[in-house]
GUVOLO-734689 format. One record per residue (C-alpha): residue number from 0; x, y, z. Coordinates in nm, 2 decimals, always signed. Example, Ala and Ser with C-alpha at 12.3 -4.5 7.8 and 13.67 -1.06 7.14 Angstrom:
2
NODE/0/+1.23/-0.45/+0.78
NODE/1/+1.37/-0.11/+0.71
END
This chain:
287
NODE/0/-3.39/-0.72/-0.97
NODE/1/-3.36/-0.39/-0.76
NODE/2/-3.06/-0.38/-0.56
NODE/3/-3.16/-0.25/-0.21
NODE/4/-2.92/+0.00/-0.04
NODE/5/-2.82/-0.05/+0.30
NODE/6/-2.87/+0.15/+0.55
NODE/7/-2.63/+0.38/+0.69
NODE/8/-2.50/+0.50/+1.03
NODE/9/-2.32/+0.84/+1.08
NODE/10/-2.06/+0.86/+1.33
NODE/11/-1.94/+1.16/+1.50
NODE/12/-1.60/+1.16/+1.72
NODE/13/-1.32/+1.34/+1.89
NODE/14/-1.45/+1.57/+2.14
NODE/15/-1.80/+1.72/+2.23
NODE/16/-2.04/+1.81/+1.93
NODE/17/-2.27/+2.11/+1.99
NODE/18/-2.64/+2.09/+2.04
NODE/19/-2.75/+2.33/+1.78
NODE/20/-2.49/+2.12/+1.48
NODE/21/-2.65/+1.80/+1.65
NODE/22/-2.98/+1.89/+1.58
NODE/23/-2.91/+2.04/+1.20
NODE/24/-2.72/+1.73/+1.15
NODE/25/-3.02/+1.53/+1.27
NODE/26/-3.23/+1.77/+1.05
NODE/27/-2.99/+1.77/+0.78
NODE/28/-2.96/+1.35/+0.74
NODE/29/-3.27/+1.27/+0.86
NODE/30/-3.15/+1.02/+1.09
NODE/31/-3.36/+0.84/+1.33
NODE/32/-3.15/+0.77/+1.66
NODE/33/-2.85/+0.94/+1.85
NODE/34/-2.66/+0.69/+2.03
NODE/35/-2.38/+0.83/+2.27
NODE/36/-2.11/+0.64/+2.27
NODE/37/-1.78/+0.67/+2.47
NODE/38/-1.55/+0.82/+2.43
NODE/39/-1.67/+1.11/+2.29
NODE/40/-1.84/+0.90/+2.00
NODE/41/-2.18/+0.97/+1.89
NODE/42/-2.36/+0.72/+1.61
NODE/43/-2.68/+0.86/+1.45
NODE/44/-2.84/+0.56/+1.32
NODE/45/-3.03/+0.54/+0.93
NODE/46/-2.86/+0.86/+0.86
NODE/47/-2.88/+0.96/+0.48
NODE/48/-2.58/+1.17/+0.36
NODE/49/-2.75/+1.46/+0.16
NODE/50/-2.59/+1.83/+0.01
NODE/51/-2.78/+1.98/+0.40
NODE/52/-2.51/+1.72/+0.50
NODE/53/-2.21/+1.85/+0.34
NODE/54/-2.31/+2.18/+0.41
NODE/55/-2.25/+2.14/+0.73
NODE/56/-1.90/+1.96/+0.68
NODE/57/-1.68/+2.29/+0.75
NODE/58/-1.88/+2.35/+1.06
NODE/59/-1.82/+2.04/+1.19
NODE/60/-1.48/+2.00/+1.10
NODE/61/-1.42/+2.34/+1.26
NODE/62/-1.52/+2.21/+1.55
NODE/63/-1.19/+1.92/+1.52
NODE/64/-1.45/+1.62/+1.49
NODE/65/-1.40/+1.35/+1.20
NODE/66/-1.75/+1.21/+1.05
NODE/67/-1.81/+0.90/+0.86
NODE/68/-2.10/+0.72/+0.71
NODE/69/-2.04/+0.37/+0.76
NODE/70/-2.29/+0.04/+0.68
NODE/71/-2.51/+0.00/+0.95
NODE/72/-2.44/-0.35/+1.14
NODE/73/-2.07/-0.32/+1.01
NODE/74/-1.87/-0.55/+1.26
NODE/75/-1.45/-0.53/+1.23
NODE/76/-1.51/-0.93/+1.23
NODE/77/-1.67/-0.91/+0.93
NODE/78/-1.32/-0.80/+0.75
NODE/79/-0.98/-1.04/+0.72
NODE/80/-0.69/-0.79/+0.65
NODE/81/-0.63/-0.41/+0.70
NODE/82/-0.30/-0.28/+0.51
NODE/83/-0.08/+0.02/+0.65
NODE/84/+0.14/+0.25/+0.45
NODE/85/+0.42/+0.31/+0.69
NODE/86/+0.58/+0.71/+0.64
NODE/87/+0.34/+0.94/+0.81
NODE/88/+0.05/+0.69/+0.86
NODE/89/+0.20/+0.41/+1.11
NODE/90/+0.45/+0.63/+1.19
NODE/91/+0.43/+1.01/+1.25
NODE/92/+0.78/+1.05/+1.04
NODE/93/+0.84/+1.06/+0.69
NODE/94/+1.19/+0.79/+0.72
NODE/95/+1.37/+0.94/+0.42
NODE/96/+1.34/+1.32/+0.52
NODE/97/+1.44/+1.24/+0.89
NODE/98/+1.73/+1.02/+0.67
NODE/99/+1.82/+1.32/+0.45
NODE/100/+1.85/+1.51/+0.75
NODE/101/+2.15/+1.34/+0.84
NODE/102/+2.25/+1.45/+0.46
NODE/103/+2.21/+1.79/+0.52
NODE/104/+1.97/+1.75/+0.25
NODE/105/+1.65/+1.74/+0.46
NODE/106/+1.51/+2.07/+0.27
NODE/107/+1.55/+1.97/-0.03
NODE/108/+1.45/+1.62/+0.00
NODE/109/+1.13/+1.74/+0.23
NODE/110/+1.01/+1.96/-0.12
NODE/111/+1.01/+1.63/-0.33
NODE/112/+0.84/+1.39/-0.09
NODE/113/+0.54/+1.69/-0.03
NODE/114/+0.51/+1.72/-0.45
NODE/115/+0.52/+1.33/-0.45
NODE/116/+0.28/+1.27/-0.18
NODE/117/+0.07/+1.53/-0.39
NODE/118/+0.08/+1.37/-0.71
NODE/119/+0.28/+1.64/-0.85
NODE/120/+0.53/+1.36/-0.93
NODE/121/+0.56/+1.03/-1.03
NODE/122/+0.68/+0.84/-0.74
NODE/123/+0.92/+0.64/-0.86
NODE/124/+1.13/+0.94/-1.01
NODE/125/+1.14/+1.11/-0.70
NODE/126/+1.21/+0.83/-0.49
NODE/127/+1.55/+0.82/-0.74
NODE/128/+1.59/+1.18/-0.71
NODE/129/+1.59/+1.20/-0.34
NODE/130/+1.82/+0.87/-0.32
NODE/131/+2.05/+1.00/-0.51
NODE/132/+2.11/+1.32/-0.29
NODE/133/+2.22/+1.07/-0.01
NODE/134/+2.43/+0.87/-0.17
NODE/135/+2.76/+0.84/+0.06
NODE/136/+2.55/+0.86/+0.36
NODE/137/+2.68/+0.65/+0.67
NODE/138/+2.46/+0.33/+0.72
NODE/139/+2.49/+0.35/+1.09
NODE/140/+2.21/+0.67/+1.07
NODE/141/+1.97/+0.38/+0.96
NODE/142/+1.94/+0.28/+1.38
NODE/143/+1.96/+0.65/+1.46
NODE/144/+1.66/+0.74/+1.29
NODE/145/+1.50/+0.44/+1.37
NODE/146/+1.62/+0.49/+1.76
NODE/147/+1.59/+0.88/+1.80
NODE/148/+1.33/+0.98/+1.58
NODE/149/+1.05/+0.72/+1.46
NODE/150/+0.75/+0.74/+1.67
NODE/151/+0.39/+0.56/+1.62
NODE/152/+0.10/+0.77/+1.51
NODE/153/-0.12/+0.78/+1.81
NODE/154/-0.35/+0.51/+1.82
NODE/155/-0.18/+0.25/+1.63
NODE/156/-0.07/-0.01/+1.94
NODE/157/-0.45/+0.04/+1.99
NODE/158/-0.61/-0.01/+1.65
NODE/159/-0.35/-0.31/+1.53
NODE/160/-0.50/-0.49/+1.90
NODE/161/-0.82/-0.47/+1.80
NODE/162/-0.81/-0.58/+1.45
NODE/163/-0.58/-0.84/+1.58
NODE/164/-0.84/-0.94/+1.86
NODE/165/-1.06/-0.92/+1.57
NODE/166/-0.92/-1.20/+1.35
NODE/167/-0.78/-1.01/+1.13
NODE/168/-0.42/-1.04/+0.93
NODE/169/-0.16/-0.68/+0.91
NODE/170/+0.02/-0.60/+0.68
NODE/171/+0.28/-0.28/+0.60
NODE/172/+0.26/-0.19/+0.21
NODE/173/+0.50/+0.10/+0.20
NODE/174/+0.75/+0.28/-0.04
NODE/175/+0.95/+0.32/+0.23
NODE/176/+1.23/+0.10/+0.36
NODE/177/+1.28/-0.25/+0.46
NODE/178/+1.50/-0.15/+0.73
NODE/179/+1.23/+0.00/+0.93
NODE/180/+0.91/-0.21/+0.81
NODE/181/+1.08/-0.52/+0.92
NODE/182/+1.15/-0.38/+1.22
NODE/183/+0.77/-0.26/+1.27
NODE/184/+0.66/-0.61/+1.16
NODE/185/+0.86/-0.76/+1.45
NODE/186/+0.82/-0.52/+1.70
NODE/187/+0.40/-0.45/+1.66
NODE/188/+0.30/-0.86/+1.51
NODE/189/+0.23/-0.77/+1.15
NODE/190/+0.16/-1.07/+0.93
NODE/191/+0.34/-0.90/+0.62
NODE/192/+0.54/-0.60/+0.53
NODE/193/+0.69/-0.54/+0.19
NODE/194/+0.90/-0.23/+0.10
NODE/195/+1.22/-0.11/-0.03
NODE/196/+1.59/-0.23/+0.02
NODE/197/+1.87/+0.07/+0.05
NODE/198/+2.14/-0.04/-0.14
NODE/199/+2.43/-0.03/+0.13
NODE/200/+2.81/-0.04/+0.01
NODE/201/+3.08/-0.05/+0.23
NODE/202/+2.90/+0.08/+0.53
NODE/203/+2.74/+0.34/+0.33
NODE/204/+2.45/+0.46/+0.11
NODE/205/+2.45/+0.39/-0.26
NODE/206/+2.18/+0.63/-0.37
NODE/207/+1.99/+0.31/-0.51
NODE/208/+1.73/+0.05/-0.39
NODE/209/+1.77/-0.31/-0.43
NODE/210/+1.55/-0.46/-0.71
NODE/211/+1.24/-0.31/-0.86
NODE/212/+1.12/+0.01/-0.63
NODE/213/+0.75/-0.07/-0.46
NODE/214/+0.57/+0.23/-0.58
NODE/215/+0.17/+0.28/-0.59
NODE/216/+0.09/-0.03/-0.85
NODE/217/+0.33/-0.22/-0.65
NODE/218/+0.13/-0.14/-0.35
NODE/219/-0.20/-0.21/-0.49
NODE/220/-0.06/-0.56/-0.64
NODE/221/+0.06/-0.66/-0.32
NODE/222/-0.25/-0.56/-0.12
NODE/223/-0.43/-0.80/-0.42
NODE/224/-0.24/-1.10/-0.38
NODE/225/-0.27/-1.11/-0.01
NODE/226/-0.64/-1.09/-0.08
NODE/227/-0.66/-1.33/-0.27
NODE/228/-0.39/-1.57/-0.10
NODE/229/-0.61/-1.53/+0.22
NODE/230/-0.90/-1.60/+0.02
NODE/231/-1.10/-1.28/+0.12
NODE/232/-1.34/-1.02/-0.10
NODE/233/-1.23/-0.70/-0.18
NODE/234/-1.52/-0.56/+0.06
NODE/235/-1.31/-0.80/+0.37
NODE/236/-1.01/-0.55/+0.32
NODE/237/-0.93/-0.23/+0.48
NODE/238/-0.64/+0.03/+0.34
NODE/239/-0.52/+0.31/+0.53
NODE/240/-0.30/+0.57/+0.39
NODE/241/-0.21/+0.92/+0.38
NODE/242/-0.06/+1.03/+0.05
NODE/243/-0.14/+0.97/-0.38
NODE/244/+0.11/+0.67/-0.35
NODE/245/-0.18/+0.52/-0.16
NODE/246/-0.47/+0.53/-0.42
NODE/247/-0.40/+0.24/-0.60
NODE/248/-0.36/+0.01/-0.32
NODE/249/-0.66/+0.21/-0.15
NODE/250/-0.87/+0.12/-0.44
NODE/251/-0.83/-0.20/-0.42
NODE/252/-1.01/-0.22/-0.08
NODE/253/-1.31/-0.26/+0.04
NODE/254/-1.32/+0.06/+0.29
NODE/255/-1.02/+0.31/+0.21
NODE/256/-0.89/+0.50/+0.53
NODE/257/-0.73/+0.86/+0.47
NODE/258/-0.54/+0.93/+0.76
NODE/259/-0.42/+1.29/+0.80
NODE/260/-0.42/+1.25/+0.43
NODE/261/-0.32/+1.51/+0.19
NODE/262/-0.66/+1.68/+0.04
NODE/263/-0.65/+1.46/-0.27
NODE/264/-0.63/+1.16/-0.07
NODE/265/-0.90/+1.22/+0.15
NODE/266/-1.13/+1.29/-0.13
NODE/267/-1.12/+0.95/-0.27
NODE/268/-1.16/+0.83/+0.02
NODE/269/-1.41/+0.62/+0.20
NODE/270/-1.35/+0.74/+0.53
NODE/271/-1.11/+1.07/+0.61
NODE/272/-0.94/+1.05/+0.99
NODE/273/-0.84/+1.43/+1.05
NODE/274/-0.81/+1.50/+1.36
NODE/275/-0.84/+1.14/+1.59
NODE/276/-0.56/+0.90/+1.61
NODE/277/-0.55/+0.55/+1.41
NODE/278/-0.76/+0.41/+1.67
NODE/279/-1.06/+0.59/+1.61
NODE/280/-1.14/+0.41/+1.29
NODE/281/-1.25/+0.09/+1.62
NODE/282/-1.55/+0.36/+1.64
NODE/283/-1.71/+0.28/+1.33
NODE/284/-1.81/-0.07/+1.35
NODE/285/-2.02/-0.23/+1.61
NODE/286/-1.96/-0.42/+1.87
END
């Protein structure tokens, strides 16, 4: 038996797209309907991605618009959980730089969370490596950074609303810390949150984490079991991450979400967010 593929909308948002890349895009995906949509959303309906398609990327990106092909008919009802990295995808910080700074360490720790975020290392030995230059570190700048310096990414109160009004569970997979997840869980209504305990002694930093570090295949095994505790298909689960600690878990979803993501993220990923907040990923399902 011939497995049929679904059809496909393309959806166009952030700001105004140009006649003359509307009608090469039309052209170029041979789509059969341009839907308007506000704000500043446009949905091109049976649209087929082809290589006249990705030609056409660099113009469109030029223009600061993110694209998507999505299943036509796609509801954000038809999905049960989304999971969240936390450090620069929830939040616009990365917690341990902003925590290094404190250190006076902040340069050096920045270089090793870029080359892990890249790949370039395995997570788990630079999460040591950049521990370990804080250790001695007053405990108290845990609330400072939370207090003076952790800000949402733009959209979030807005997307985790509507999947919320949607049905759906939340959840924080991070390799971050428990002292901020938990306090995002609270504060925003997440269902779940797992991440990593700072070892504190006497007031201060030890350098270590308490227990086994939740790197990428910790991630992915979390995002699995609450799948399968919720009793939901892979294709009923959203990821959304930024950096190649996200992958795993991201592979494990049904739609994958690479938001502001480094360029190897966004490559393996379903749907790229460059330029919009977190709430523009509401403008690819239907209503």
């Amino acid at each position: 038996m011939i497995s049929q593929v679904p059809s496909m909308n393309l959806i166009i948002q952030g700001g105004a797209l140009p006649t003359f890349l509307l009608d090469r895009i039309l052209s170029a995906t041979g789509a059969t309907a341009v839907e308007p949509l506000p704000p500043r959303v446009v949905r091109l309906r049976e649209a087929r991605r082809t290589a006249e398609f990705d030609a056409l990327i660099p113009l469109i990106e030029a223009e600061r618009l993110d694209w998507a092909f999505v299943e036509a008919g796609r509801k954000l009802s038809d999905f049960g959980l989304i999971c969240f990295d936390m450090d620069s995808t929830l939040i616009t910080i990365e917690c341990i730089d902003e925590l290094a700074d404190f250190a006076g360490k902040k340069r050096e720790v920045s270089e090793v969370t870029e080359a892990a975020m890249r790949g370039e290392i395995d997570y788990r030995e630079s999460l040591r490596r950049r521990l370990a230059l804080m250790a001695g570190l007053d405990a108290r700048v845990l609330a400072r950074v939370f207090g003076e310096r952790l800000l949402l990414s733009d959209g979030a109160r807005e997307l985790l609303e509507g999947v919320q009004n949607a049905g759906m569970r939340t959840a924080i997979l991070s390799g971050g810390f428990t002292y901020f997840t938990e306090r995002l869980r609270i504060e925003l209504g997440f269902d779940f949150a797992t991440s990593n305990e700072l070892e504190i002694s006497g007031g201060k930093l030890t350098g270590r984490v308490v227990g086994d570090i939740v790197d990428a295949a910790a991630k992915a095994h979390h995002l699995g079991r609450l799948r399968d505790e919720l009793g939901l298909r892979r294709d009923q689960v959203i990821a959304v991450g930024d950096g190649a600690n996200d992958l795993l878990m991201m592979a494990e979803s049904g739609l994958s979400v690479a938001f502001h993501a480094k360029p190897a993220t966004r490559a393996k990923a379903d749907v790229a967010i460059n330029f919009g907040g977190l709430d523009a990923l509401l403008n690819l399902f239907e209503r």
